[in-house]
N, C-alpha and C positions, 0 to 999 in steps of 0.2 A: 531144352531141345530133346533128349532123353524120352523125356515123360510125352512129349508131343510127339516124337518117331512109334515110341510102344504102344501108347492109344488110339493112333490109326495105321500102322504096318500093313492092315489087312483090309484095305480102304481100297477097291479097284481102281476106283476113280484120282488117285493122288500118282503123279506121273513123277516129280520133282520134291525136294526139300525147300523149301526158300529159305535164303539167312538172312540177309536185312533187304529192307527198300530203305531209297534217299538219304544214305548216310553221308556224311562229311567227314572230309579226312585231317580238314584242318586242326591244328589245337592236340586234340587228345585224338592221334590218331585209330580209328578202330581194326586198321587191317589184320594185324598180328592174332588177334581175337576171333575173328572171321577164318581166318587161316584156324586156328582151335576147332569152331564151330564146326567147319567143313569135315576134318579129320573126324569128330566126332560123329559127324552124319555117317558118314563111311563103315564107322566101325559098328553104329548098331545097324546102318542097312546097305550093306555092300550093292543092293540089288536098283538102286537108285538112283540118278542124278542129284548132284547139286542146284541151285539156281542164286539169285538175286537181283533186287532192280534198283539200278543206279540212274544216279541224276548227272551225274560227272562225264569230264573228260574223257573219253576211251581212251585214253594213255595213263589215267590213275590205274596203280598199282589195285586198288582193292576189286577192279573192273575181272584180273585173272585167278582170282582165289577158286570160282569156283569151276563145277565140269559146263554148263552153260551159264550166258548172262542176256541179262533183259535192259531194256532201259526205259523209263518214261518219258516220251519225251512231248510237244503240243505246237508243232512248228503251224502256224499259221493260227495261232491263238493266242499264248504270252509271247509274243513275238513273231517274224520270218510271216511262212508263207505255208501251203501246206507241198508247193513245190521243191523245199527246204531237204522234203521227209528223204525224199531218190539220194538227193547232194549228198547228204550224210551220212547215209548208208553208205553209200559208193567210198565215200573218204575212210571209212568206220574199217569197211571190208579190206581196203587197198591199205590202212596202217599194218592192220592185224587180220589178216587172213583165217589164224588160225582161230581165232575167237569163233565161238559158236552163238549167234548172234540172234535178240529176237527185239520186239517194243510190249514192253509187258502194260505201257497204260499211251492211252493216244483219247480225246477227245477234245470239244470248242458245247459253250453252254448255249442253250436252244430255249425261247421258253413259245412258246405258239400265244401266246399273245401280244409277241413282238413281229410284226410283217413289215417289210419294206419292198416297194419295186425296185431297187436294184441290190445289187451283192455287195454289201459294204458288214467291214468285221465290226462286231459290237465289242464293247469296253470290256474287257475280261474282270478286271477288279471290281467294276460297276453292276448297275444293274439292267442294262442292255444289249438285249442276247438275241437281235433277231432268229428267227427258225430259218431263213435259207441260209444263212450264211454258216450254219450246221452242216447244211445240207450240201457245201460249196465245202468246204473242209472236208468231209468224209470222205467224198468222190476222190478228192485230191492226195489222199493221205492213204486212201484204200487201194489207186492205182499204183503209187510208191511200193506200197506194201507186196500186191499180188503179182507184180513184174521182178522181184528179185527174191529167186530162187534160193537164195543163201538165209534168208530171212526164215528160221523156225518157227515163228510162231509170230502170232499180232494178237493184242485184247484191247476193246474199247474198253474205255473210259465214259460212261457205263452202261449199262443196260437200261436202269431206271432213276429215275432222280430220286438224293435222296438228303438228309439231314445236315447239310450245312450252308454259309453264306452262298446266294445265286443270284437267282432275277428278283426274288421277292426276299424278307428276312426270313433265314432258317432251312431253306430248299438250295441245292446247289445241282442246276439245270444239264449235266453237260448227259445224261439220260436219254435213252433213244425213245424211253416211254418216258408218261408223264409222272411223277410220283405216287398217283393214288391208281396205276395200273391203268388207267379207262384210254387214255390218246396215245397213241402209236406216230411218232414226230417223224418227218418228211423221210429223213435220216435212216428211219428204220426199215423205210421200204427198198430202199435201193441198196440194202443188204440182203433183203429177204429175194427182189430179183436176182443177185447175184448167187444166191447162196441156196436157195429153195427152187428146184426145178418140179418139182412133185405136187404144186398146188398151184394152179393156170391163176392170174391175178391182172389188173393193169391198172395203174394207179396215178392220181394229177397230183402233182406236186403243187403248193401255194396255193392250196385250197384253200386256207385260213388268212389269205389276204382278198377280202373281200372291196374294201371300199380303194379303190387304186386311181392314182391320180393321173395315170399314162393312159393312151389310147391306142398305145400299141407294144405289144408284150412277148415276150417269149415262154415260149409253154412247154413243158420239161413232164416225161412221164417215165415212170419204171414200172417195167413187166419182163415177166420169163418166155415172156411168148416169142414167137417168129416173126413176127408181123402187127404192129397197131395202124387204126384209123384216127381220125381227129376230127372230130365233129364242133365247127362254132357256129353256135346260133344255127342249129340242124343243117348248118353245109358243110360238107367234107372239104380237109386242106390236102387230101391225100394218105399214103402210107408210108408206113415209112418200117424198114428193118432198124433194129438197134445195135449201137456201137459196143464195142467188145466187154461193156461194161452194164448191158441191159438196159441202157438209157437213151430214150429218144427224145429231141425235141425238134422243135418247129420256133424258127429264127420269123420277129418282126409280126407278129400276127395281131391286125388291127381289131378292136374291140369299137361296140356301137356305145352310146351314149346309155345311160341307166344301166339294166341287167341284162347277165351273159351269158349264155348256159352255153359250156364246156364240157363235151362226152367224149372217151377214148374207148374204140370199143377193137378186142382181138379179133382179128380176119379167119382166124380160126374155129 
């Protein structure tokens, strides 16, 4: 810890210390240890926070060792829902108030060569990762997130996919991109609506499920814009303003037999 505070001190971009992720306290408990760490952060960098990201209870003791705590948590992926995410906050906030509180990892695996019409969760241990249902978790988990003001900070889980067990062997999908950089997963856009006002965009979600077995669908778009239109088969379904989370859709929308062409275009 020492050698890692003095090698980067003067790093602008390092806000925290971290001292462990996903410990267990069972057996050979680590707290007392952590309580060391922490002290010793302090002493070579007064100027600092603490951090760590736990898997546990927020009533484990090793949850208060440090000046803030994180946790990773996947509620609507190894289990629950991602409506779970608010619950538990809420319960987290109302044991311990004083806890300074954030989710240092939150993601559900996506691979775009999994499509299905409807929103059903794929087998997390398995290898079936449909891409909405990524896309259905973020929203969900992102709304949690950006409605409770007590919450410091959120990090997905990840950015890009990368080296271990996922949808295929040796890739582990939960990536907003695809591993090799080039596909930008459903998931990614409707942070970048939410999050990027500075570049006009608008964007069809389930693009990548082409061959569908329904004939009548719901069609999901995100943009930062003011206003989209919705073009099926060159007839407009209308306009439509988006919900406080840049995301519009259009409920029930019947599809002809063979091919469909789908255009969103900004009124702007």
């Amino acid at each position: 810890l020492k050698e890692l505070i003095r090698q980067h001190y003067n790093h602008p971009s390092i806000c925290f210390w971290g001292l462990f992720n996903e410990l267990k306290t069972i057996g050979d408990n680590p707290t007392e240890y952590i309580e060391e760490l922490n002290d010793l952060a302090h002493q070579e960098d007064p100027t600092r926070l603490t951090t760590s990201a736990s898997f546990l209870s927020y009533d484990d003791d090793i949850n208060k060792v440090t000046d803030v705590i994180a946790w990773n948590q996947y509620f609507g992926w190894y289990g629950g829902s991602p409506s779970d995410m608010g619950k538990w906050l809420d319960a987290n906030h109302k044991a311990h108030p004083e806890y300074k509180i954030a989710i240092s990892e939150y993601g559900a695996g996506a691979s775009i060569y999994h499509q299905q019409d409807s929103v059903k969760r794929g087998i997390a241990s398995g290898w079936w990762h449909p891409e909405n249902y990524q896309t259905y978790y973020h929203i969900g988990n992102w709304k949690a997130l950006a409605e409770r003001p007590f919450v410091w900070g959120s990090f997905i889980w990840n950015l890009f996919d990368f080296g271990v067990e996922g949808d295929r062997p040796g890739i582990n999908d939960k990536g907003l991109v695809t591993f090799d950089r080039k596909v930008k997963k459903d998931a990614f856009y409707f942070y970048k609506a939410n999050w990027n006002t500075e570049e006009p965009f608008v964007y069809i979600t389930n693009r990548r499920h082409r061959d569908r077995s329904l004939a009548v669908t719901d069609i999901m778009i995100f943009s930062n814009q003011p206003e989209v239109e919705l073009f099926v088969n060159g007839k407009s379904l209308g306009r439509q303003k988006p919900d406080e989370y840049a995301t519009f859709e259009w409920k029930g929308v019947a599809l002809q037999d063979g091919e469909n062409t789908i255009e969103a275009r900004s009124t702007q």
